[in-house]
FIZA-874352 format. One record per residue (C-alpha): residue in three letters; y negated, x, z. Coordinates in nm, 4 decimals, m for minus. Layout:
// residues N
ATOM  aa        v        u        w
ATOM Ala        Y        X        Z
...
END
This chain:
// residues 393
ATOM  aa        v        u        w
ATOM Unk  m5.1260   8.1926   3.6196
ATOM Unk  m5.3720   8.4432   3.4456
ATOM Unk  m5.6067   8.6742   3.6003
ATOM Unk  m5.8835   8.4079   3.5730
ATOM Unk  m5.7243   8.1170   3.7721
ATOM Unk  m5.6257   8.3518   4.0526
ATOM Unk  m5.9674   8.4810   4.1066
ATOM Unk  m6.0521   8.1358   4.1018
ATOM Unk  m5.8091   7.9862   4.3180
ATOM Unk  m5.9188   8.2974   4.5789
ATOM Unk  m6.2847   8.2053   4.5773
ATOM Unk  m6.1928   7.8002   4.6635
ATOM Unk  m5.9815   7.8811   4.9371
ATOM Unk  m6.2573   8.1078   5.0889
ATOM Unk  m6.5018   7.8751   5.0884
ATOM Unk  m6.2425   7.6053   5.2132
ATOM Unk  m6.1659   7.8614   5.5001
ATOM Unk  m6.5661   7.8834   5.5955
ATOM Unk  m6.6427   7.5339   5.5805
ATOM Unk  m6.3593   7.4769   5.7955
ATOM Unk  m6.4716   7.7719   6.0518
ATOM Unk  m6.8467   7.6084   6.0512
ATOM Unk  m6.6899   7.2818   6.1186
ATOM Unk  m6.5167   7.4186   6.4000
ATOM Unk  m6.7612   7.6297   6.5317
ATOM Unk  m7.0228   7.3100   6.5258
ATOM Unk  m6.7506   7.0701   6.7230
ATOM Unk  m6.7349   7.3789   7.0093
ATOM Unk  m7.0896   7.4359   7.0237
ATOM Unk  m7.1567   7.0416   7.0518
ATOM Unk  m6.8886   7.0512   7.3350
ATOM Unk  m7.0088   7.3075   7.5193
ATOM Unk  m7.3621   7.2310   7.5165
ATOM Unk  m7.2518   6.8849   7.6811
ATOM Unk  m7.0127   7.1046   7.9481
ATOM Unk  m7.3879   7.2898   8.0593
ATOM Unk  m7.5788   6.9690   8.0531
ATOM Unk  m7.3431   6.8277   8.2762
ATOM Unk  m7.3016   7.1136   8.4587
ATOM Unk  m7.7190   7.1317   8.4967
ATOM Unk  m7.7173   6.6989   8.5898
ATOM Unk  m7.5124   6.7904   8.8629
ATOM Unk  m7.6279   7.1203   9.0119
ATOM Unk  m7.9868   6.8693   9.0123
ATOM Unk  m7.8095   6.5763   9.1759
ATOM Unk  m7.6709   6.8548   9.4287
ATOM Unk  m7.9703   6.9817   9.4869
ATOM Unk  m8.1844   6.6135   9.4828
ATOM Unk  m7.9094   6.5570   9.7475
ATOM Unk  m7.9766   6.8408   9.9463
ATOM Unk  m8.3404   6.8269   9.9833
ATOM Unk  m8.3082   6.4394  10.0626
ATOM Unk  m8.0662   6.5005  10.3145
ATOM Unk  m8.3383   6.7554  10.4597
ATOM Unk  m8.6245   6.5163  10.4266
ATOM Unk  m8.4438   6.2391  10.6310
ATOM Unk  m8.4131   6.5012  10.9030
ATOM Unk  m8.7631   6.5593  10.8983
ATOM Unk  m8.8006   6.3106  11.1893
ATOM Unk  m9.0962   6.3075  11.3980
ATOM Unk  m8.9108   6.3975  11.6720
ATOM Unk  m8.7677   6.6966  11.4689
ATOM Unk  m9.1110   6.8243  11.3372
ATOM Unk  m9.2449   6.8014  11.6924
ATOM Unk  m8.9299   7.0595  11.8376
ATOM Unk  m9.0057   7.2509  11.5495
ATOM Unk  m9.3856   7.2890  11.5821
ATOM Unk  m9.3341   7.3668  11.9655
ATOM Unk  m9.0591   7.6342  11.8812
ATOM Unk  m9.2792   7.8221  11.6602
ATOM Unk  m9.5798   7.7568  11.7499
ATOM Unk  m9.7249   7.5919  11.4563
ATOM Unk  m9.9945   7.3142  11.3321
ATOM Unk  m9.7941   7.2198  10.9689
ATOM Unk  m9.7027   6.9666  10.7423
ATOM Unk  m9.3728   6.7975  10.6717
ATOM Unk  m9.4064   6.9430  10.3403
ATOM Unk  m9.4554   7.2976  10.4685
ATOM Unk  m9.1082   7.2798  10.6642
ATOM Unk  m8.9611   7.1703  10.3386
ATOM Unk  m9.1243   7.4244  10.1602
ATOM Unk  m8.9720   7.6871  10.4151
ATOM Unk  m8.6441   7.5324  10.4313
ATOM Unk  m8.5815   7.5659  10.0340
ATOM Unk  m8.8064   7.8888   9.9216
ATOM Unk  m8.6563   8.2675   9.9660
ATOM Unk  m8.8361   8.5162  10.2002
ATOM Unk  m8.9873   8.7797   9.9748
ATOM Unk  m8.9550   9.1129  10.0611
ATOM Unk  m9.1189   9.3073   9.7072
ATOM Unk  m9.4580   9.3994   9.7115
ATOM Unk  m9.6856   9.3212   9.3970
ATOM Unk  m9.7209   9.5137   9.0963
ATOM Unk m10.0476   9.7315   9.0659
ATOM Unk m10.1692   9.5820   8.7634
ATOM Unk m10.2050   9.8513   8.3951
ATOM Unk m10.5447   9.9890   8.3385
ATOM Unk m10.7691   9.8340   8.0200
ATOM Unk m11.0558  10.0748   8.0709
ATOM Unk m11.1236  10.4024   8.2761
ATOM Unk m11.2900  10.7062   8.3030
ATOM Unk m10.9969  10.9505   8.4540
ATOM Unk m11.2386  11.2324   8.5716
ATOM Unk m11.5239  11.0218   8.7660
ATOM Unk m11.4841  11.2069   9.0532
ATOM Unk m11.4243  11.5399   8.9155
ATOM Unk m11.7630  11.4911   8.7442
ATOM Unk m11.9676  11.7167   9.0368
ATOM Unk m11.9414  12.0695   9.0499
ATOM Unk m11.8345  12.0478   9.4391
ATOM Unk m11.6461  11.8032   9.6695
ATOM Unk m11.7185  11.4351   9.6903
ATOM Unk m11.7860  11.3203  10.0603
ATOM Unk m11.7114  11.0033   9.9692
ATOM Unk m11.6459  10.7292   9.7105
ATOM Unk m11.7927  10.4335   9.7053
ATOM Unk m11.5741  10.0801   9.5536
ATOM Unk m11.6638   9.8268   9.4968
ATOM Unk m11.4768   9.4671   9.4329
ATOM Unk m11.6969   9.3371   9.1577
ATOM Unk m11.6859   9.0001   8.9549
ATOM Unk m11.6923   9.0418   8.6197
ATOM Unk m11.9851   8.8298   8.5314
ATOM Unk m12.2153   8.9900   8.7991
ATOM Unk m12.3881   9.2409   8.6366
ATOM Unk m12.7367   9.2163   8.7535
ATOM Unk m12.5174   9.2651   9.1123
ATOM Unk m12.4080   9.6203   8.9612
ATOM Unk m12.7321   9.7179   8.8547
ATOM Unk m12.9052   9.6053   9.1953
ATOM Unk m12.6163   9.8486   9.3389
ATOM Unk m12.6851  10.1184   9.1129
ATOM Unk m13.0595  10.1588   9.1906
ATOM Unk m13.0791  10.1094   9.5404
ATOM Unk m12.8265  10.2517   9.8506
ATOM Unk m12.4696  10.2839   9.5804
ATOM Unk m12.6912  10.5263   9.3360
ATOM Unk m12.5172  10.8719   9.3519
ATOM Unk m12.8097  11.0388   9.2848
ATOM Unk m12.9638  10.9385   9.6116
ATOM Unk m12.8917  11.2318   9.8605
ATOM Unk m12.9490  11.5719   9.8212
ATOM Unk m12.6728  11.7323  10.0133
ATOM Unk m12.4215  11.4138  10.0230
ATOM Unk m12.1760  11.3946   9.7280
ATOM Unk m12.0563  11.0643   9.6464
ATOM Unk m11.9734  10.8416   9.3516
ATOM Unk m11.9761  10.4575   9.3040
ATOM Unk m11.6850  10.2672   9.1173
ATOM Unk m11.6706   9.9317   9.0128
ATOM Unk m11.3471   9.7210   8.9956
ATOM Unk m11.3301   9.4384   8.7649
ATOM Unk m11.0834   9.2102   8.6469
ATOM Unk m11.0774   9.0098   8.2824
ATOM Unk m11.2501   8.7029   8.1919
ATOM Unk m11.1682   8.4124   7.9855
ATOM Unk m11.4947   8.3842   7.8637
ATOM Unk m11.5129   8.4712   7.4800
ATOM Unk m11.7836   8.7577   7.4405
ATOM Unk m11.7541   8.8993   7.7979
ATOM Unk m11.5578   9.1732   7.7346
ATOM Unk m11.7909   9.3038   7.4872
ATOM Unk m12.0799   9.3493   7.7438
ATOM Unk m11.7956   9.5301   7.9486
ATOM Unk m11.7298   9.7934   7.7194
ATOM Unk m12.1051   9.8096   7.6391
ATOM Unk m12.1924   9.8608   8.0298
ATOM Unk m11.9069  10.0862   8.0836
ATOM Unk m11.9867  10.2939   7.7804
ATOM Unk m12.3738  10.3309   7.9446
ATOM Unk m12.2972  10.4061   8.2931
ATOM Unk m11.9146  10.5054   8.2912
ATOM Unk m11.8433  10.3818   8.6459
ATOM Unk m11.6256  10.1174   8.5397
ATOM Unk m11.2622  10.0691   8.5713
ATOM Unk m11.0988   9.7432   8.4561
ATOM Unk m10.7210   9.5919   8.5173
ATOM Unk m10.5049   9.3783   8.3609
ATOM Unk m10.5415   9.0953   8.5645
ATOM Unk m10.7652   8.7525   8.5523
ATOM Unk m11.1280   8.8141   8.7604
ATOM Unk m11.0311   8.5226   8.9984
ATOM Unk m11.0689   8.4471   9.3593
ATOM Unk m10.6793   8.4242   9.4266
ATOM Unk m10.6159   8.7748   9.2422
ATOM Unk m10.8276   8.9312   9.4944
ATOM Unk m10.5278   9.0878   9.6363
ATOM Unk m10.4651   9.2803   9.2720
ATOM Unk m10.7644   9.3833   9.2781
ATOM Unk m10.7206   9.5427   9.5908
ATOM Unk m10.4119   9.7130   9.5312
ATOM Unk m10.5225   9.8091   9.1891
ATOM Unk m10.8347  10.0008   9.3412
ATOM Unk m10.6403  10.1893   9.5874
ATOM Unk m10.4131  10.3043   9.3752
ATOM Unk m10.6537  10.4254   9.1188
ATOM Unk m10.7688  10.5921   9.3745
ATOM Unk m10.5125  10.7454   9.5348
ATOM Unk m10.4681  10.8390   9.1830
ATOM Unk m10.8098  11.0311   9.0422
ATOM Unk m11.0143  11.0734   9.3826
ATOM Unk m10.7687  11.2385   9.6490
ATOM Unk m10.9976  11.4990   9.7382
ATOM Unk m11.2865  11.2584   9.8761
ATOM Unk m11.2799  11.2870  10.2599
ATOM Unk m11.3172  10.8730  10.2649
ATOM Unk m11.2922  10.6018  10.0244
ATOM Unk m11.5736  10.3226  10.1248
ATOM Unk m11.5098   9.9815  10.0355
ATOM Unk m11.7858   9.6953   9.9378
ATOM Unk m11.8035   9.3546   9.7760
ATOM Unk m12.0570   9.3361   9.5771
ATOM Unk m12.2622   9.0950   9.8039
ATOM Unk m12.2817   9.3409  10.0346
ATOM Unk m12.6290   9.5618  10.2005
ATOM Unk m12.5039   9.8570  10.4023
ATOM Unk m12.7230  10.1210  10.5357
ATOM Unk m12.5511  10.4228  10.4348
ATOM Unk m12.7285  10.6796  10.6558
ATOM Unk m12.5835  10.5281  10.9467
ATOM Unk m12.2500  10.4950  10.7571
ATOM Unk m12.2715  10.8492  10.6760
ATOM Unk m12.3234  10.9534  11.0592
ATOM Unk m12.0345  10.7169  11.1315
ATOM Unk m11.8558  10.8839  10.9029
ATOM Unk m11.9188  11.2420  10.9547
ATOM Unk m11.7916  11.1508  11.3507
ATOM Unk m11.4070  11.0748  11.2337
ATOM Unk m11.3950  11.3521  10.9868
ATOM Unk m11.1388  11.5221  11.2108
ATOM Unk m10.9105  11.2287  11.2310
ATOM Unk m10.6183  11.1668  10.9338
ATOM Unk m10.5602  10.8480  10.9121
ATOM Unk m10.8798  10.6472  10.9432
ATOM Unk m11.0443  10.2922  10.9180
ATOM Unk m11.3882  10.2216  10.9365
ATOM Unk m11.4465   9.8402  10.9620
ATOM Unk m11.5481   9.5224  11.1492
ATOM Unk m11.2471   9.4644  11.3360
ATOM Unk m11.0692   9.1331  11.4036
ATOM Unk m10.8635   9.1569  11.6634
ATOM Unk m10.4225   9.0714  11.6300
ATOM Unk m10.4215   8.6733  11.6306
ATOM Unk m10.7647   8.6231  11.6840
ATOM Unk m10.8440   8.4414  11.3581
ATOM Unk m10.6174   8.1371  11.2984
ATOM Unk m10.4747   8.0345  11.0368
ATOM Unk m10.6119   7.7555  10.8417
ATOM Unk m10.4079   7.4908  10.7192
ATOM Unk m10.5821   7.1351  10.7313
ATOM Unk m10.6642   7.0643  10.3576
ATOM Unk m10.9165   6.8097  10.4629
ATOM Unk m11.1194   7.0705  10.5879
ATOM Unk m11.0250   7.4627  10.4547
ATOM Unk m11.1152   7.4249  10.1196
ATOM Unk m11.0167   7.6902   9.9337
ATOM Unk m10.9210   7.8988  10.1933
ATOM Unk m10.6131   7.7149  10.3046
ATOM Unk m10.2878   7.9024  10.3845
ATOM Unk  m9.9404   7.6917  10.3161
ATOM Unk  m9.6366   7.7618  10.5424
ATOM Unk  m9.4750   7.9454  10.2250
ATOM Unk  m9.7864   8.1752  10.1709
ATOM Unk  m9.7822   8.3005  10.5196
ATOM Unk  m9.5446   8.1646  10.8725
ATOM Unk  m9.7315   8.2810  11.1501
ATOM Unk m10.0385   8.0827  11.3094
ATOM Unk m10.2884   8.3774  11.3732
ATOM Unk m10.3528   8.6487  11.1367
ATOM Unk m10.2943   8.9663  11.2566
ATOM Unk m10.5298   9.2530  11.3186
ATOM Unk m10.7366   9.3287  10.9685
ATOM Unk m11.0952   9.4234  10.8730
ATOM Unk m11.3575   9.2193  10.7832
ATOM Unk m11.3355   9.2242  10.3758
ATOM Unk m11.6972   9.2885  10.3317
ATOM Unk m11.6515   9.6411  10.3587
ATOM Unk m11.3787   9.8492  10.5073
ATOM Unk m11.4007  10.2606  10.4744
ATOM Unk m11.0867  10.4638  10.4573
ATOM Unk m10.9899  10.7916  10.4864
ATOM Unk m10.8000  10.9820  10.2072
ATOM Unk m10.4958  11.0049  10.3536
ATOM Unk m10.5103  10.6950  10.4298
ATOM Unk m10.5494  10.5514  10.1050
ATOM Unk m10.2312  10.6644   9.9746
ATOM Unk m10.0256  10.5507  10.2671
ATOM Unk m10.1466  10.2130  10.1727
ATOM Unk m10.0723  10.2506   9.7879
ATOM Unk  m9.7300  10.3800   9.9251
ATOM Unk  m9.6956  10.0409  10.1383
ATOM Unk  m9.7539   9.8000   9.9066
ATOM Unk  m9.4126   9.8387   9.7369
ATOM Unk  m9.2510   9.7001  10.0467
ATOM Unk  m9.5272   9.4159  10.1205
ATOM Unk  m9.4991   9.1312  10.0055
ATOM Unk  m9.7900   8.9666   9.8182
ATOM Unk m10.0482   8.7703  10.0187
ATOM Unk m10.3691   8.6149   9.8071
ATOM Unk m10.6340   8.6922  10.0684
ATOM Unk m10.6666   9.0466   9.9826
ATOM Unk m10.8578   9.1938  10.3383
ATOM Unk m10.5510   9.0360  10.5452
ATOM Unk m10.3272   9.1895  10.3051
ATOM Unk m10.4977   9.5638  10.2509
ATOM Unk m10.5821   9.6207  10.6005
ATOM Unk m10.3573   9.3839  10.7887
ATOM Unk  m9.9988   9.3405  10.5860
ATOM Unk m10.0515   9.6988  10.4392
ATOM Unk m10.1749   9.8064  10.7216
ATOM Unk  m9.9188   9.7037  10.9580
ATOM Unk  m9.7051   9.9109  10.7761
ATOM Unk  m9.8117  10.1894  10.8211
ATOM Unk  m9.9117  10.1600  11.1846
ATOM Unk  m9.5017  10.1259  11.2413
ATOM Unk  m9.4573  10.4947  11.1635
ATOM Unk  m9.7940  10.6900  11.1965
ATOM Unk m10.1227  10.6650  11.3911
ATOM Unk m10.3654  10.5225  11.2583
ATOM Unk m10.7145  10.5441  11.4389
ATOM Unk m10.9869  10.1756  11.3995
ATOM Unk m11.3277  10.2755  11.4274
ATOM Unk m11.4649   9.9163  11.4969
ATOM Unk m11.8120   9.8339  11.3704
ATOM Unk m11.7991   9.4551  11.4310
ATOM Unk m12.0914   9.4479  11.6648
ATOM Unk m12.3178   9.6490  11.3747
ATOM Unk m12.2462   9.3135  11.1350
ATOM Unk m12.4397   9.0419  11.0343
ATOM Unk m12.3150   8.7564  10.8010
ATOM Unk m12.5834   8.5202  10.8705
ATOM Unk m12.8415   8.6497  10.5230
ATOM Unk m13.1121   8.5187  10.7011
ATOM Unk m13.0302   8.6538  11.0492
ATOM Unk m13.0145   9.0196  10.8386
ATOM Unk m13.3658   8.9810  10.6914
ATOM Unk m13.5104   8.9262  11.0342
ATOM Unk m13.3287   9.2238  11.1507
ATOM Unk m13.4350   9.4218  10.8771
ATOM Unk m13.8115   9.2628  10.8930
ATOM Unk m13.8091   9.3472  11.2922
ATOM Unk m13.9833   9.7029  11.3584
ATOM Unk m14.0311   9.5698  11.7180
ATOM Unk m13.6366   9.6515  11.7599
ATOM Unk m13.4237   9.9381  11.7658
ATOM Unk m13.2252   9.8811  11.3872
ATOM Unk m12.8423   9.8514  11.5186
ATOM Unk m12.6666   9.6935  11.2810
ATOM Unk m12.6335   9.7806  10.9042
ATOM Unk m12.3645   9.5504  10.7630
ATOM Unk m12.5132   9.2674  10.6007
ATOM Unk m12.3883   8.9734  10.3741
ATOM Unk m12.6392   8.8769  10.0648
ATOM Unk m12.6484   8.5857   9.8753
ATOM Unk m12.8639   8.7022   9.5999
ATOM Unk m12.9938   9.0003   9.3780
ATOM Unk m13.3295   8.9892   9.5084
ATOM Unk m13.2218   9.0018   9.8743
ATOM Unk m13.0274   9.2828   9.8211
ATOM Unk m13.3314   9.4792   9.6858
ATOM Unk m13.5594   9.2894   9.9863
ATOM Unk m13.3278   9.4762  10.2387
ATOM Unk m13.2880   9.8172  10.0494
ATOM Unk m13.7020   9.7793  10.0654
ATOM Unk m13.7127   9.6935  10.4311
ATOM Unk m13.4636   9.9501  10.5069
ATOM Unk m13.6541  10.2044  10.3627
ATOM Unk m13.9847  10.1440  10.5469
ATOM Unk m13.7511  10.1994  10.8657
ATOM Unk m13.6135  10.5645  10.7752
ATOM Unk m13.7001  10.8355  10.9716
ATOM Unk m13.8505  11.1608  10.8701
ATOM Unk m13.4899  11.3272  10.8971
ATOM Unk m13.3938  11.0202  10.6671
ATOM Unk m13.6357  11.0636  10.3861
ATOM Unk m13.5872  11.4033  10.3837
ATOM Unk m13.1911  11.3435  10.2572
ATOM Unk m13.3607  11.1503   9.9975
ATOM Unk m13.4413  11.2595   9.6271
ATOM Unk m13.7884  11.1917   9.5156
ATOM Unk m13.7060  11.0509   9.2192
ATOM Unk m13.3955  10.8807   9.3618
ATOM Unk m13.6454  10.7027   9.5947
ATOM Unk m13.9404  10.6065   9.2938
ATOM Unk m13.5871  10.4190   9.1113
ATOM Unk m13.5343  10.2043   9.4816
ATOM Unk m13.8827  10.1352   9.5331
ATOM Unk m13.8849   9.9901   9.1300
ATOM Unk m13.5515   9.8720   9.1515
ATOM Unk m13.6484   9.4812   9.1318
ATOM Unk m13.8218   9.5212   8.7956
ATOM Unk m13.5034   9.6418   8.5841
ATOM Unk m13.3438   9.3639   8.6827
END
C-alpha cells in the first residue's frame, strides 16, 4: 500500500470514527432529555398531589380553627398561598442611579438644616415646579439652609425621558433610579432615596420627606424641628399607632390597596407614619438604609420605611416619635377652609392636595397668615416668585 492509500484509508476511518461519536452522542442526549422530562412530569404530579392533598384539608371547619388561631379575616387561597411560599428574610435591592447630581448638598457655602425629598411621579412636572416656587424653593429663607430633591422613577412612555434630562439639566435637583415610576415600586423608591441620602447629604441635621401632593407650612415645621435638634435618632410624622390600621384584604372592596396573606401575615399594621410626609433625623437615615438589608420587601412603602424598617431599628436603639397627627388634614377641602379661616388660631399645617392650583391657593393663603417674625425669614424676592407662582405654571 503506497503513501497515497494510507493517507487515504486514515482520513475514512476518522470520519467513520466521528460519525459514529455524533451518533452516539445524539442517542444519549435523546435519552437523557427523556430521563429530565420524566423526572420534571413527576416532581409536577408530586407536587399537583401535594397541594391537592392540602386543598381537601382546607375544610371549613379547618379554615375557621385557623382564622381563630391567628387571628385573621383570609381566603382559602391565602392559606394555600402560605402553606406553599418560603418566608423571606432579604431585604430589597436599592435600585442603580440613571441620573444625579453628587454634590447637591455640598452646593452652599455652610451647613444644610435640612433636606427636603420628595417622592415624585415622573410625569408630574407642573407638581415640581408648583414645589419649586412656593414653600420647597431653597432660596426662601434667609438664615435657614435647605435643599429640595426630587425622586423619580422611569417611564414607559417614549419621549419622557427626554424632558427628564432637559428638567434636570435646568434645575439640577433631580435624581432618577433604575426602577419603573409605578405605584407598587413605591417601596424602591423609598429605599432608593434614603440611601442616596445617607449617601451625599449626611451632614443635614434632618432629612424631610413629601409626596408631591403635599402643602406643609414649613415655618412651623422648622420650629418643630429646631425642638428635637438635641435628640439622635428622630421621626417627625403623623403617627399611627401599633395595630391600629387593619389590614385590608376584601378584594370587593380595597381596590388597589389590598394586602394578600403572602405579602404580609399579621391583621394590623404596626406602628408607621403617615406617608404624606415623614421628617428624619440624620442619623436616623442611615440606620434605616442599614436595615433594609435584613427587611424583607413590602410594596406599601410608608409601612415599610417607617414601620418594617423602622421596627428594626427600634429592637436595638431608641428611637424618639414626635407625633404630629393632630396638625393633619387629608380632607383638601377641609385644608382650604383652614387655611381661608383668619377667625382661628392656624394649628395644623399638613395638608393633602389634589391639584397644582390648590397647592399654590394654600401657599397664597398661608402667606397672608405669617407673622411679622415670619416675613421677616423671608427673601424679598423669594416672596415676589410665591406670590407669581401660578402664572409659570
Amino acid at each position: 500500500m503506497n503513501q497515497f492509500e494510507m493517507k487515504h484509508k486514515n482520513r475514512l476511518i476518522t470520519i467513520t470514527c466521528l460519525v459514529c461519536f455524533i451518533t452516539l452522542a445524539t442517542i444519549a442526549f435523546d435519552r437523557f432529555d427523556r430521563l429530565i422530562s420524566r423526572w420534571q412530569r413527576q416532581a409536577i404530579q408530586v407536587t399537583q398531589s401535594r397541594w391537592q392533598r392540602k386543598a381537601l384539608e382546607m375544610t371549613p371547619a379547618v379554615i375557621k380553627r385557623r382564622m381563630i388561631e391567628l387571628n385573621f379575616s383570609y381566603q382559602k387561597d391565602d392559606l394555600l398561598d402560605i402553606l406553599e411560599v418560603p418566608i423571606e428574610t432579604m431585604g430589597p435591592e436599592v435600585p442603580q442611579i440613571i441620573l444625579q447630581n453628587p454634590s447637591l448638598c455640598s452646593t452652599t457655602s455652610s451647613k444644610l438644616n435640612f433636606v427636603i425629598y420628595v417622592h415624585s411621579f415622573i410625569h408630574n412636572w407642573n407638581r415640581r415646579q408648583a414645589l419649586r416656587r412656593t414653600y420647597a424653593n431653597p432660596k426662601l429663607f434667609k438664615n435657614v439652609r435647605f435643599q429640595v430633591i426630587f425622586f423619580l422613577g422611569l417611564s414607559k412612555v417614549i419621549g419622557v425621558q427626554e424632558a427628564i434630562k432637559k428638567e434636570f439639566d435646568e434645575y439640577g435637583d433631580i435624581v432618577q433610579g433604575d426602577f419603573i415610576d409605578a405605584y407598587r415600586n413605591m417601596t424602591l423608591k423609598a429605599i432608593f432615596a434614603l440611601s442616596w441620602l445617607s449617601n451625599h447629604c449626611s451632614e443635614a441635621d434632618y432629612a424631610l420627606k413629601i409626596d408631591d401632593d403635599t402643602f406643609l407650612n414649613l415655618f412651623e415645621m422648622i420650629s418643630v424641628m429646631q425642638k428635637n435638634l438635641d435628640g439622635r435618632l428622630v421621626v417627625i410624622c403623623p403617627l399611627w399607632r401599633n395595630q391600629s390600621v387593619s389590614v385590608l384584604r376584601d378584594r370587593k372592596e380595597c381596590m388597589k390597596w389590598c394586602v394578600s396573606f403572602r405579602q404580609f401575615r399579621a391583621s394590623a399594621f404596626p406602628q408607621f407614619c403617615s406617608g404624606l410626609s415623614y421628617t428624619l433625623s440624620g442619623a436616623l437615615v442611615r440606620r434605616l438604609v442599614e436595615a433594609v438589608e435584613r427587611t424583607p420587601f413590602f410594596w406599601i412603602d410608608d409601612v415599610y420605611i417607617t414601620g418594617l424598617l423602622m421596627k428594626n431599628v427600634t429592637d436595638t436603639e431608641h428611637v424618639r416619635f414626635v407625633s404630629i397627627v393632630d396638625k393633619t388634614e387629608l380632607d383638601v377641602d377641609v385644608g382650604l377652609s383652614i387655611l381661608a379661616n383668619t377667625s382661628l388660631p392656624l394649628k395644623t399645617y399638613l395638608f393633602h392636595t389634589d391639584s397644582v392650583d390648590m397647592l399654590v391657593d394654600m401657599w397664597q393663603l398661608l402667606l397672608k397668615r405669617l407673622t411679622k417674625e415670619q416675613w421677616k425669614m423671608i427673601h424679598v424676592s423669594a416672596a415676589a416668585a410665591v406670590h407669581d407662582a401660578k402664572y409659570f405654571l
